[in-house]
C-alpha positions in Angstrom: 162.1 -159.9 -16.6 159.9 -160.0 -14.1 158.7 -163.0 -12.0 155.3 -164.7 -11.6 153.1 -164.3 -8.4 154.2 -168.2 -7.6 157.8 -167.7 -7.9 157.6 -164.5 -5.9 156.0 -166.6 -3.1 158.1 -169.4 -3.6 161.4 -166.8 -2.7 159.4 -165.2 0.2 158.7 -168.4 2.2 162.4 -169.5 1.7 163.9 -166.1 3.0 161.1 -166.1 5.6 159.4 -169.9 6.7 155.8 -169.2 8.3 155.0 -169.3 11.9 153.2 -172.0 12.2 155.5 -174.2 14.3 158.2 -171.1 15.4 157.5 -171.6 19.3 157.2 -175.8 18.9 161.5 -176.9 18.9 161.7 -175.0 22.1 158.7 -176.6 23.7 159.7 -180.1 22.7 162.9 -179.5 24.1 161.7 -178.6 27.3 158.7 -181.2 27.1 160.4 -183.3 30.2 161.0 -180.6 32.1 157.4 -179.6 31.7 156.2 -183.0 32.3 157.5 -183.3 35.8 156.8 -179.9 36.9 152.8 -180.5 35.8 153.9 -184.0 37.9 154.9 -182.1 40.8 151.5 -180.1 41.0 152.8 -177.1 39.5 149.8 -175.2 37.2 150.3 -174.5 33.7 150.3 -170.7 34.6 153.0 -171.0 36.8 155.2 -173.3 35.0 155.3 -171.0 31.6 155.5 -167.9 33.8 158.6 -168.8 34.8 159.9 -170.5 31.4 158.6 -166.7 29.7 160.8 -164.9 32.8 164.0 -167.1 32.2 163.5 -166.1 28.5 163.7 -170.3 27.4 160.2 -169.5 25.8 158.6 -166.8 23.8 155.1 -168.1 23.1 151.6 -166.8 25.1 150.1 -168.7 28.0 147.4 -169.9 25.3 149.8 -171.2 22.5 151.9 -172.9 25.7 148.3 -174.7 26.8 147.4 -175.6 23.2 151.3 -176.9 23.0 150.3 -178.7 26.4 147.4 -180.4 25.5 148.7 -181.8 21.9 152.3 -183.4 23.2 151.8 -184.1 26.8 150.2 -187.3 27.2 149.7 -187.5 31.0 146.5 -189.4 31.1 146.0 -189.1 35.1 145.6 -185.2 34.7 142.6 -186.1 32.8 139.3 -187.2 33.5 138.5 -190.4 32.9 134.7 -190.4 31.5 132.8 -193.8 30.8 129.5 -195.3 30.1 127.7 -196.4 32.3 124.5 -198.4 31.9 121.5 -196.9 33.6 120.2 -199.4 36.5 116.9 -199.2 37.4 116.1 -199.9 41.0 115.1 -202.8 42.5 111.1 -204.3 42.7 110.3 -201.9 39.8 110.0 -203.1 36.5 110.3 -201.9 32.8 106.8 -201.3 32.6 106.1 -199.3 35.3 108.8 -196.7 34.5 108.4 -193.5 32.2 108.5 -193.7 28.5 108.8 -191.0 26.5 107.0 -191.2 23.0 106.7 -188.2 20.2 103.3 -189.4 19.4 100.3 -188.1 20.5 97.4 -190.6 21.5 94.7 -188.7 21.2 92.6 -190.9 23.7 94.7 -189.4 26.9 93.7 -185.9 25.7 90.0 -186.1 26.3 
C-alpha cells in the first residue's frame, strides 16, 4: 500500500531533521569562549577563523555573525542611541525660528 504525501514527509524529517538550527549546539557551547575573545578586542572575523581552522565550527562567517548578534548580549559593543530634545539657542525665540507648513498662502506668492 502505498503511503500519503504527509506520512512520506513525516518519515523524511525523522530520518533527516532540517537545518535550521544544525550549526546552533556548537555555538552555544562555545558562547563563553566567544564572549571573552569579542571582550578581549578580537573581531568577529578573526575569532571564527580560527574556530573554522580548529574544525570546532562548521558554519560561514555570516551564519557565525547572525549567531553573534541573536545570543551575545554584550551591550557595550553596541551603540547606545537616545533622544534627545532639540534646544534652541539662547535670545531666540519660538517665533522667530523656521516653520515648515504644507500649505500654500497664496499672499507670499505675489
Amino acid at each position: 500500500m502505498k503511503c500519503s504525501l504527509s506520512e512520506r514527509v513525516s518519515k523524511r524529517e525523522q530520518d533527516k531533521p532540517g537545518r535550521k538550527n544544525k550549526h546552533l549546539p556548537a555555538f552555544l557551547a562555545l558562547k563563553n569562549e566567544i564572549n571573552q575573545a569579542l571582550a578581549d578586542g578580537w573581531s568577529m572575523y578573526q575569532i571564527w577563523s580560527t574556530l573554522r581552522a580548529e574544525q570546532r565550527l562548521g558554519c560561514s562567517y555570516v551564519w557565525f555573525r547572525n549567531l553573534c548578534q541573536k545570543h551575545l548580549t554584550d551591550t557595550s559593543r553596541q551603540p547606545q542611541h537616545s533622544a534627545k530634545p532639540v534646544k534652541t539657542p539662547a535670545g531666540v525665540s519660538q517665533e522667530d525660528s523656521f516653520t515648515f507648513s504644507s500649505t500654500i498662502n497664496k499672499e507670499d506668492l505675489i
